[in-house]
N, C-alpha and C positions, 0 to 999 in steps of 0.2 A: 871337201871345201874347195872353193876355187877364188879368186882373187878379182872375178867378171864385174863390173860395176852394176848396179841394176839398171836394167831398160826406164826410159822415160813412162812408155809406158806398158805394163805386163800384160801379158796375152794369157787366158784362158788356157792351162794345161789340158789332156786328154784324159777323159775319165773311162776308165776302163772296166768293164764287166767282170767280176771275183778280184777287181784291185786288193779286198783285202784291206787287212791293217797294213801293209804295207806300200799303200797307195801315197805315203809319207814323198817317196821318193820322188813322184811326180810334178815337185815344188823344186826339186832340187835341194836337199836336207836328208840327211839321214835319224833313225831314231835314237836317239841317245834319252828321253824321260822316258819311265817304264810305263808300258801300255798295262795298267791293270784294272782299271774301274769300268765297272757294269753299268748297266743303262739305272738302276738303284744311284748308284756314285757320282753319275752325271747330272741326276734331278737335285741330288743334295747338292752339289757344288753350284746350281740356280737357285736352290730356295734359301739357302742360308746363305747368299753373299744380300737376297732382298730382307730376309731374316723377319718377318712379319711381327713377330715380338718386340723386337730389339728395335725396329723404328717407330710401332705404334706408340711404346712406351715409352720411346723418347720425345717424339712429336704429337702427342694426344694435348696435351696443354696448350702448346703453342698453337693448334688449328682453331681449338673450342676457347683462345683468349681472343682471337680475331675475328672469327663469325660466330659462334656459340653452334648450336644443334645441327643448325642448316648446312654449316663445314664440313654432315656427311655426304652430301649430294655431290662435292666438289672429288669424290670417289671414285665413283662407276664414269666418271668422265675420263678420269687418267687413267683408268684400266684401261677402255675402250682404244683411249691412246698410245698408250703402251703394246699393247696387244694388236696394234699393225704394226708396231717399228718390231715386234717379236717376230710378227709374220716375213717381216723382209730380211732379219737376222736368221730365223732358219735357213730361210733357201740360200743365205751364203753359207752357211754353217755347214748344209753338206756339199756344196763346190769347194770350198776353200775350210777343209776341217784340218787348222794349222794351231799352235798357239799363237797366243797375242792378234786376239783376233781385231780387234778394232783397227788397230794398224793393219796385221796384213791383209784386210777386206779392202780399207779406203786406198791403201796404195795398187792394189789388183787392180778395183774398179778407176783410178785416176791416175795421178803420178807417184811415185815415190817420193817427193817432196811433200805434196801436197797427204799423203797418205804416213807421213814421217810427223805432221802435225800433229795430226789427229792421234798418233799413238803417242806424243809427246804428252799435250792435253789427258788424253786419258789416263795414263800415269800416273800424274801428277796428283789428277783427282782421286784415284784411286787409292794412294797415297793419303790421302786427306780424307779419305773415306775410312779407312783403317782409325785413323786420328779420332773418327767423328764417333765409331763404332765402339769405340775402347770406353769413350765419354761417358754412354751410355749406362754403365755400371752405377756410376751415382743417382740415375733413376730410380734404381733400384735395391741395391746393395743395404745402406743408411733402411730402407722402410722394412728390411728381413731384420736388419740388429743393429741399435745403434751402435754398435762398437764398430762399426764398417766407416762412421766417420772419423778418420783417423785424424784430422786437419780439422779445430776450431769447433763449433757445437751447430751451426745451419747449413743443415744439406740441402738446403734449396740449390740449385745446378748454377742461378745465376749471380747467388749472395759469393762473397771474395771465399768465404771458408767453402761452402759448395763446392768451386768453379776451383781452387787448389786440389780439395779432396776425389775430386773427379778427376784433374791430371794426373793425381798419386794413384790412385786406381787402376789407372789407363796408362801407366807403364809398367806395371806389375801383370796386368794383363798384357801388353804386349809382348812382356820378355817370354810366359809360357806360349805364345802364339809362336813368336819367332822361332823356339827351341823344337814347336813341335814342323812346323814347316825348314828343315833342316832334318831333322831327323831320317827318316823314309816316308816314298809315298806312299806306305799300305799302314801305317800309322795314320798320317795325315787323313788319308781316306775314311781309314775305321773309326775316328775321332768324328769325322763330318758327319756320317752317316748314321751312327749313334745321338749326335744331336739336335740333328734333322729329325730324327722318331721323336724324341724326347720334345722335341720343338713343335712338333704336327698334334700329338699327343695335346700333348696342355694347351696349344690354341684352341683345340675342340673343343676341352674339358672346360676352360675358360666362356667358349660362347655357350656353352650350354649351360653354365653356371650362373653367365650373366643376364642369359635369355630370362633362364625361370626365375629371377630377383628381380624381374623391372617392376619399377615405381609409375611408369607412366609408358601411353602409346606410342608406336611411331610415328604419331603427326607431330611428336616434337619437332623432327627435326625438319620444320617444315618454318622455323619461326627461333630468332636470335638470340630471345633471351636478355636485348640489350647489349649483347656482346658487340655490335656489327658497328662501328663508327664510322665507319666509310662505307655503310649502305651494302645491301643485300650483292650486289654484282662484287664489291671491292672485297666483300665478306668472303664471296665464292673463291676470285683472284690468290686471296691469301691463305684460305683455307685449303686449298689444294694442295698447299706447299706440304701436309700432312705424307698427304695421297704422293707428291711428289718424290719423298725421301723415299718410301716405300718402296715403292713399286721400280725400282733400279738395280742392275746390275745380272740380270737372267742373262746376259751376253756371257757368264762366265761358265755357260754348261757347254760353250763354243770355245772358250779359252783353254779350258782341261782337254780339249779333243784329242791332242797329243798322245794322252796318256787312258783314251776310252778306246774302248775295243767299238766295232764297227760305229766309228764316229757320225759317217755318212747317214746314217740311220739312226743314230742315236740321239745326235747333238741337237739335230732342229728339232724332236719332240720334247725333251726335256728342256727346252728353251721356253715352249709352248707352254709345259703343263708346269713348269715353276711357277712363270710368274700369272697364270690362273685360278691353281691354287692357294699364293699367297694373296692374291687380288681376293678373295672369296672368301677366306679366312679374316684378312685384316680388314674388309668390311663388316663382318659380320663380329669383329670384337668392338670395331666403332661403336656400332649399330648398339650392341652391347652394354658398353660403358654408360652411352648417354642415357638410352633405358633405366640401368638398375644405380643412376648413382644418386646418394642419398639428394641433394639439390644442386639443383643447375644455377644459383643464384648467390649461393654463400665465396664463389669466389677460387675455393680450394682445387675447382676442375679446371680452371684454368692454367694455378700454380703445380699442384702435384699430378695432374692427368688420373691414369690407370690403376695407379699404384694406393691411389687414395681410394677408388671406387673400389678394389677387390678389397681390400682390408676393414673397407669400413661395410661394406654390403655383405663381404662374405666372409667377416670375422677373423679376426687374425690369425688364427688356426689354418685355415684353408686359402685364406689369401695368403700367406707367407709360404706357403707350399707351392703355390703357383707363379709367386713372385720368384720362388727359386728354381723353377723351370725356365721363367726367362734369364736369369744369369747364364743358365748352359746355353739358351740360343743366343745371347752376346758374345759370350766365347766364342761359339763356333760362327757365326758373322765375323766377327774378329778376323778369327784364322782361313776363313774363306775368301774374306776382305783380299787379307795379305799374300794368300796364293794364288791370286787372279792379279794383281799388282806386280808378283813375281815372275810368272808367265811371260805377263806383258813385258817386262825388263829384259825379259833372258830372249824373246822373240826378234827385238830391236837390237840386242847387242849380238844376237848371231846374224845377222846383217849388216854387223859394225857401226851402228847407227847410233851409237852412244859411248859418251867416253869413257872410258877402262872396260871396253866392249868385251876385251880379250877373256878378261876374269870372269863379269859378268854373266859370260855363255858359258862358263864352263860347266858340264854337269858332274857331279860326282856317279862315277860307273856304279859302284854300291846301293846306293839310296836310291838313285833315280833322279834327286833333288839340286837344283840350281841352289847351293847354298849364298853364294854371295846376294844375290838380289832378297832373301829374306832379309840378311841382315841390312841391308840396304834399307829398305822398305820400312822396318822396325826400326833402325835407328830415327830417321826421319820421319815417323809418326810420332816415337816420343819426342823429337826438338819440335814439332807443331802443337804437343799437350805443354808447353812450356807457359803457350798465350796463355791458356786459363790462369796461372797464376797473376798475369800485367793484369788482366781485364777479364771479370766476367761474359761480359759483352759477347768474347770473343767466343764464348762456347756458341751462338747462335752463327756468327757471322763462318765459323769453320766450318760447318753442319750444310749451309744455305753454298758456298763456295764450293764444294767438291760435288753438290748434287748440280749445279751451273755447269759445272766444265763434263762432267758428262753427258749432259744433253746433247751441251755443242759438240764432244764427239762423236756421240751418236747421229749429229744432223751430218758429220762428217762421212759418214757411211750411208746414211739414206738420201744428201744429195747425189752423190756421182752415182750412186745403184740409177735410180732418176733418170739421169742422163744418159746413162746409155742403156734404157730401157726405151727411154724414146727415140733413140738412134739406132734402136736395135739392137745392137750390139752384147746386149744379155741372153743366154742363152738358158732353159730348161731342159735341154738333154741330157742325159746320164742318165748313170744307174748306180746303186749305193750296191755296198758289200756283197747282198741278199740276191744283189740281178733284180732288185726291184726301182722303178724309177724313184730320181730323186724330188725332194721335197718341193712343190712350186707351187707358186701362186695363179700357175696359168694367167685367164685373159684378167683376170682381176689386178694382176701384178701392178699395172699402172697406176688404177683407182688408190690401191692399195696405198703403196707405195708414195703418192703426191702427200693423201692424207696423212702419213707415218711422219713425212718432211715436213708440213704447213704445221702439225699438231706442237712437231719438237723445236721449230725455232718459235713459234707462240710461248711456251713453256718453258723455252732460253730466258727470254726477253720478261715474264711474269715473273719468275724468280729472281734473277739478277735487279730488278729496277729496284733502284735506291731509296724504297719509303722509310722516311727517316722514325717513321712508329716502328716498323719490323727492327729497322737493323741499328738504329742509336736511340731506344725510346728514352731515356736520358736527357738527353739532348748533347750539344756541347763537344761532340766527338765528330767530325766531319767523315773521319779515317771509316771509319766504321758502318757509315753509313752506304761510304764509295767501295766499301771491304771485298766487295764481289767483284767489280769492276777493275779497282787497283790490280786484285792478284791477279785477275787472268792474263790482262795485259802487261805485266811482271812476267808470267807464265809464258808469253806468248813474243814477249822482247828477248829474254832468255835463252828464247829457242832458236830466234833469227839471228843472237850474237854468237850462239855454237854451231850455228847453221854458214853463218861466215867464214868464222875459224876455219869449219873441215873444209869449209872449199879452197882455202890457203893451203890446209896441209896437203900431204899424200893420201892418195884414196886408201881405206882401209877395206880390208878382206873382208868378204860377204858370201853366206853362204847360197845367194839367190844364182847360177846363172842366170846369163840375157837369155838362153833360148826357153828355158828350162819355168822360171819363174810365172806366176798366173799372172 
């Protein structure tokens, strides 16, 4: 440890040929989480924080309430976009394979201020990702057994008894999440990895299931059903938001790099084939659902989504079977949620960059595992399942907020890549673990990389805007409508009032040197 404040701004370490897992050192850091997951361990820790079940089944109703069919076209658009800001996330993945990657990419590629946001932001969201994740269980849960509605008799997600019954749930699940993220990480792991099978498993089962039950062709979704009130373009806008929740979070097979054996090699293809596979899968259960559900017209696929069409298409026998394969990929989204949320905690505070930094970083020698930041993390996911009980409402406006704030931190990483790609200053030299070169985008890198940035602040700005149909369709609630807006800016006053503070107090210990630091 050393006490060195970090550089304004951090230089590119030296990558050295058989670095090894040991290549840690080159950051200035030593290993303290235990290096034990395989390039298996790494693809699950992408595919289940995007968890393709766990989102589609949450957000299938809310895409096909605002555009009807055509809300699957609004798919292959956010893969496409996703899948360059993926492409610019490997190639830091294997120059900078640290935890807490979002921070420590934006502060490599910029300043440490600027690069201290951006992990603050990500955080927070992530945080509220966990929140969002937990929710999800009332999707579900209530249409396996009613006795899962423990709170009142309408599991509708947005009715007061729902939107309670979905917070009860959603700390019950967090408590087994947190216990098992505390535990050890070869637990942790062996839990993910198991429900990652189990989760790949049943998506398949699912679209093959839903394929051979379709009612009608794919030129459905070529046409709205009446759904689209604000016109085929506004139809596209909002139905994406689908596609949007989805397709998040593959940056965390770069967050466990720590803890992967030759990360260098590892982390930027299971970055790649996470979120390709989930991209592939969750459209083809879209694709699925709209096919085989009994009518696009009575109303019910817009309220109960996925959960209405496998039960009612494919009997309650078979659909409650597969409805309980998606409970295990909410669990383990859950706890994948919260160990990528962890990382990020424990990354920032061994940099000192966060207060009770000290505890924070500490790892237990035993486990391997940063215990305080799970509890961290879990505490504050269940004081944000609180809202469900004020406000229905709020289970939307939570959901739509943590997928905002990580865009913007992602635009936080693909602006300054950007910048000093056109300044040069990026470099594709190295060589991973293997002595093979590392992951790049070559001459593409540019093209690449503007479109990865123009695509993700477009898709800031689409989700965040304030339509008061999406986010107070009620009416009468201003708060709720501004509910994206308020918090980040909440989020992001918060961070410049602790950002004040530390520069009153004494600088605190960081384990970056100046020379040392990327």
């Amino acid at each position: 440890m050393t006490t060195t404040a970090p550089s304004d701004v951090r230089p590119d370490p030296p990558h050295s040929p058989g670095a090894g897992d040991g290549s840690l050192a080159e950051f200035g850091y030593r290993q303290e989480l235990h290096r034990s997951l395989g390039r298996y361990a790494s693809f699950a820790a992408g595919f289940s924080f995007i968890s393709v079940l766990t989102t589609v089944f949450q957000f299938f109703a809310f895409g096909y309430a605002f555009g009807g069919p055509v809300f699957f076209w609004a798919w292959p658009v956010v893969l496409v976009g996703q899948l360059l800001v993926a492409a610019c996330f490997a190639e830091l993945a294997a120059r900078y394979p640290i935890s807490g990657a979002i921070y420590q990419w934006s502060s490599r590629l910029s300043t440490p201020s600027f690069g201290w946001f951006a992990g603050w932001i990500m955080v927070i969201g992530q945080i509220v990702v966990v929140a969002a994740a937990a929710l999800a269980l009332q999707m579900v849960l209530p249409a396996i057994w009613s006795g899962f509605q423990l709170i009142g008799t309408d599991p509708a997600p947005t009715s007061p008894d729902g939107a309670a019954n979905a917070a009860l749930l959603g700390v019950l699940l967090l408590a087994l999440t947190t216990f098992v993220n505390v535990v050890d990480n070869r637990v942790m792991s062996l839990v993910n990895r198991v429900g990652v099978t189990a989760e790949i498993i049943g998506a398949v089962l699912i679209v093959v299931l839903l394929l051979t039950h379709s009612e009608r062709t794919p030129s459905i979704t070529f046409h709205t059903e009446g759904a689209a009130q604000s016109g085929l373009f506004g139809a596209l806008l909002v139905g994406s938001f689908t596609a949007a929740y989805v397709m998040i979070g593959f940056d965390s097979a770069g967050e466990m790099s720590e803890e992967t054996h030759h990360p260098r090699r590892t982390a930027p293809r299971t970055i790649l084939t996470a979120l390709a596979a989930a991209g592939l899968l969750g459209g083809l259960i879209v694709l699925g659902g709209l096919l085989a559900a009994p009518s696009l017209t009575d109303g019910r696929l817009g309220v109960d989504g996925l959960s209405y069409v496998l039960t009612s298409s494919l009997g309650d026998g078979i659909g409650k079977v597969l409805l309980a394969d998606v409970v295990v990929a909410i669990t383990v989204a859950t706890l994948a949620i919260q160990t990528a949320a962890c990382r990020m905690l424990f990354s920032m505070a061994r940099d000192g960059q966060l207060p009770f930094s000290g505890r924070l970083a500490r790892v237990n020698p035993r486990t391997g595992m940063p215990s305080a930041p799970a509890l961290v993390v879990g505490v504050l996911a269940a004081a944000l399942l609180l809202l469900n009980f004020a406000s229905p409402d709020a289970f939307l406006a939570i959901g739509t907020t943590c997928i905002v704030m990580l865009y913007l931190a992602y635009a936080m990483v693909t602006g300054p890549l950007l910048v000093r790609r056109l300044r040069g200053r990026f470099s594709s030299a190295g060589t991973d673990e293997t002595g093979a070169r590392l992951f790049s985008l070559g001459r593409w890198g540019v093209p690449v990389n503007a479109l990865a940035l123009l695509y993700g602040l477009l898709m800031t700005v689409n989700l965040a805007w304030p339509r008061a149909a999406v986010y107070d369709p009620a009416g009468g609630h201003w708060y709720f409508q501004w509910f994206t807006v308020l918090f980040l800016g909440a989020t992001l006053a918060a961070g410049v009032a602790f950002r004040a503070y530390r520069r009153r107090s004494p600088a605190p210990a960081t384990a970056v040197p100046e020379t040392a630091a990327a």
